[in-house]
C-alpha atoms as one frame of an Amber mdcrd trajectory, in Angstrom:
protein
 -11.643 -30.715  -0.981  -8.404 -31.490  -2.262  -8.042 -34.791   0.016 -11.617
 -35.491  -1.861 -10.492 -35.064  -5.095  -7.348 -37.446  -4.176  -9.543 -40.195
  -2.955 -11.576 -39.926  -6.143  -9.300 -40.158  -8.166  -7.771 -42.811  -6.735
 -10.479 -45.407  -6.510 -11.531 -44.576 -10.590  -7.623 -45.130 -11.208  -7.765
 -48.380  -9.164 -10.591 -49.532 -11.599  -9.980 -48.561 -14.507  -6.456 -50.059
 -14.385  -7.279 -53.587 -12.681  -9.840 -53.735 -15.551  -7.698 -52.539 -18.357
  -4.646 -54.990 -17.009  -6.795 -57.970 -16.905  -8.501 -57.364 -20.269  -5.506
 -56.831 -22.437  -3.688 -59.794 -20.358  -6.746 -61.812 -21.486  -6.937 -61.078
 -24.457  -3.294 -61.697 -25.264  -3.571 -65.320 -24.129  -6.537 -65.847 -26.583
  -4.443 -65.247 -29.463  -1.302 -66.603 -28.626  -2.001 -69.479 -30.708  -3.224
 -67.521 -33.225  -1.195 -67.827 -37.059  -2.935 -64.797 -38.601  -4.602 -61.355
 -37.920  -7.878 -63.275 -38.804  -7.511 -66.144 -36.712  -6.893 -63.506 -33.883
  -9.586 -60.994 -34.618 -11.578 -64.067 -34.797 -10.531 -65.402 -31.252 -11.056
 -62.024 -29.462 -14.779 -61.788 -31.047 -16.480 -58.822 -30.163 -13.698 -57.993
 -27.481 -13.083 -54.188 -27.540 -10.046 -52.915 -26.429  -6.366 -51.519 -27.279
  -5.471 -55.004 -28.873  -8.355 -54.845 -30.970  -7.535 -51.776 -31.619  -4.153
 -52.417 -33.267  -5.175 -56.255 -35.051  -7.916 -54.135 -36.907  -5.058 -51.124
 -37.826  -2.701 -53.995 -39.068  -5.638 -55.821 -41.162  -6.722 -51.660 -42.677
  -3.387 -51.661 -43.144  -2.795 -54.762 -45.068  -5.777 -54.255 -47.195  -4.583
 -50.789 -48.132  -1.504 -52.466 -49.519  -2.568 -55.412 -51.290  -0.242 -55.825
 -54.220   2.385 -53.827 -52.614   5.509 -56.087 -52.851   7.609 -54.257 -50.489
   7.100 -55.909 -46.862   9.490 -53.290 -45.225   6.996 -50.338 -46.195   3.844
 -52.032 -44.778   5.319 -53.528 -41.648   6.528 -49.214 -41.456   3.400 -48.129
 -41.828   1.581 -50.477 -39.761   4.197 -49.787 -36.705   3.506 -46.507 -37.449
  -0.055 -46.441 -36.739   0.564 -48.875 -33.830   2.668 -46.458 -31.806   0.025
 -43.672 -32.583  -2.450 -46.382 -30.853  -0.331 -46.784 -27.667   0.077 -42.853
 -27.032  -3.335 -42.506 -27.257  -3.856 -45.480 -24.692  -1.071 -44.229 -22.505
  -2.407 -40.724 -22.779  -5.644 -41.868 -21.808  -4.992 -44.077 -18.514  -2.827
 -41.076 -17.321  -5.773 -39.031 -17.116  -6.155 -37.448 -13.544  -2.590 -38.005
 -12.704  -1.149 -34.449 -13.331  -3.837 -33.436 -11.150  -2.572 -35.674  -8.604
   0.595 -34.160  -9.267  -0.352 -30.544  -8.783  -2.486 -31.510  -5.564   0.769
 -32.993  -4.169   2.965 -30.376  -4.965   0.762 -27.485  -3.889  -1.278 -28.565
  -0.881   1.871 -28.265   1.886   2.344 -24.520   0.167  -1.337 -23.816   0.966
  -0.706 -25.274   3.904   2.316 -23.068   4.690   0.149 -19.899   3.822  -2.122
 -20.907   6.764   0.449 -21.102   9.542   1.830 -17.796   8.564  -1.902 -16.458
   8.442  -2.477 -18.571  11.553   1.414 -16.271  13.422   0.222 -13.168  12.075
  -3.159 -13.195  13.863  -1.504 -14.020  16.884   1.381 -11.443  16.812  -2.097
  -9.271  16.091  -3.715 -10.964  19.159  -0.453 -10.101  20.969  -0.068  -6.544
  19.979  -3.924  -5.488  20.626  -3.886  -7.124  24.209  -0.276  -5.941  24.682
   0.485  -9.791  26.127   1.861 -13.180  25.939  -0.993 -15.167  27.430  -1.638
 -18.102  26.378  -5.135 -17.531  25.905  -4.167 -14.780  23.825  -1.525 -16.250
  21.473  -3.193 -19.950  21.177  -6.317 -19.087  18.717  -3.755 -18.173  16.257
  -1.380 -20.985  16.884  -4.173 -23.391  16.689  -5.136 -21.883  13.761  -1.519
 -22.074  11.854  -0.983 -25.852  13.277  -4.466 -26.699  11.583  -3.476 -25.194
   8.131  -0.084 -27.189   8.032  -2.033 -30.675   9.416  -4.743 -30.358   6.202
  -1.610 -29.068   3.690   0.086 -32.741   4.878  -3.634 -34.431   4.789  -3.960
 -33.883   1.311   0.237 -33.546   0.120   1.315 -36.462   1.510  -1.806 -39.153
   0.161  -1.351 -37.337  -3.113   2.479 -38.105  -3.748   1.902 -41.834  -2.429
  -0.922 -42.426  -4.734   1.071 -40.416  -7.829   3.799 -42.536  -7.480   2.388
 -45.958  -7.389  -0.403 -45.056 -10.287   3.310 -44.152 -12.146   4.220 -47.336
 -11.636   1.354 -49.422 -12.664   0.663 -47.380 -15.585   4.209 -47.616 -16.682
   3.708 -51.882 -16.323   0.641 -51.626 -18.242   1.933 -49.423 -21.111   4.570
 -52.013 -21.187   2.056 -54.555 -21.840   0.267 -52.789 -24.124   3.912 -52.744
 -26.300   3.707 -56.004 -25.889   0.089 -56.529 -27.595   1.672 -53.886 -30.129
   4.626 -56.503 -30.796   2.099 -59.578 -31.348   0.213 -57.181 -33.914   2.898
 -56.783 -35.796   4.564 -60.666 -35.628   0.971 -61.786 -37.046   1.190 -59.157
 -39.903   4.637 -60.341 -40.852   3.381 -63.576 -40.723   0.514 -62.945 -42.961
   2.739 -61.041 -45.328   5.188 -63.779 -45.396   2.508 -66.059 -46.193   0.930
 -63.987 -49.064   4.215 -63.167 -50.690   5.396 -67.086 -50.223   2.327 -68.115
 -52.198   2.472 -65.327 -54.505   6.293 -66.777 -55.624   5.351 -70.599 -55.470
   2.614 -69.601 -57.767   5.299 -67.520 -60.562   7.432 -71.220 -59.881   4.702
 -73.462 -60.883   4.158 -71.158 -64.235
């Protein structure tokens, strides 16, 4: 069962990773040219994702600061709410992994239980036919060699695929930081632009 569980969660991590990577690196290249949270919102469309996610928190954001004149407060608040956004994307493509975890740290203990179950019942085989045969003392050993084979069927699958979901969620939370720092560069942008307008206008009064 726990091998099961393993495999399952190892071909819905597979997926929903590949996807996630590929969306978000899209999606980044269709605003790169972008000059303004508009302009990107615009160029994703009706993309959903965590870099939609974060242009629409800087735009709520800006709009719940117009006439603010203090850039260091929004850009605050807006890298506030963006690192709120990544913890909830990191804590949701690390679903399943503490169970992976757990599965992997466990299974060669369960294992263990079931060769000492698998020894006692032969000592017990021993001690009712009062001797060593073979046929006597292999049931149990069979039984104690199985246990330990299905603890290492499921342990050893579990830490492999543990460790290298760690590693490609840790690349893709780095590229989610990454979306989170383009957010940001086309708020300060926008702000710059709105507060450069907002002078030039006092200067031609």
């Amino acid at each position: 069962f726990a091998s099961l569980v393993t495999w399952t969660i190892c071909i819905a991590k597979m997926v929903e990773l590949s996807l996630a990577r590929r969306n978000l690196g899209t999606a980044l290249r269709e605003i790169s040219e972008s000059r303004s949270l508009a302009e990107a919102q615009m160029a994703l469309g009706a993309r959903d994702g965590v870099l939609a996610s974060l242009l629409a928190s800087a735009m709520h954001e800006a709009r719940l600061s117009a006439g603010i004149s203090s850039d260091a407060g929004i850009k605050e608040r807006a890298a506030s709410s963006f690192a709120e956004i990544v913890r909830a994307e990191s804590r949701r493509v690390r679903l399943g992994m503490g169970l992976l975890a757990t599965i992997g740290a466990t299974s060669p203990f369960v294992g263990l239980f079931g060769t000492v179950w698998g020894i006692m019942n032969s000592f017990i085989g021993i001690s009712k036919a009062q001797t060593t045969n073979l046929a006597v003392v292999a049931p149990g050993i069979a039984e104690a060699l199985l246990a330990t084979a299905l603890g290492l069927v499921a342990a050893i699958p579990a830490v492999i695929i543990y460790n290298h979901f760690a590693r490609v969620t840790k690349g893709y939370i780095e590229l989610v930081s990454r979306a989170s720092g383009s957010a940001g560069r086309l708020l300060s942008r926008d702000l710059d632009r709105t507060h450069g307008g907002a002078i030039s206008s006092r200067a031609a009064e």
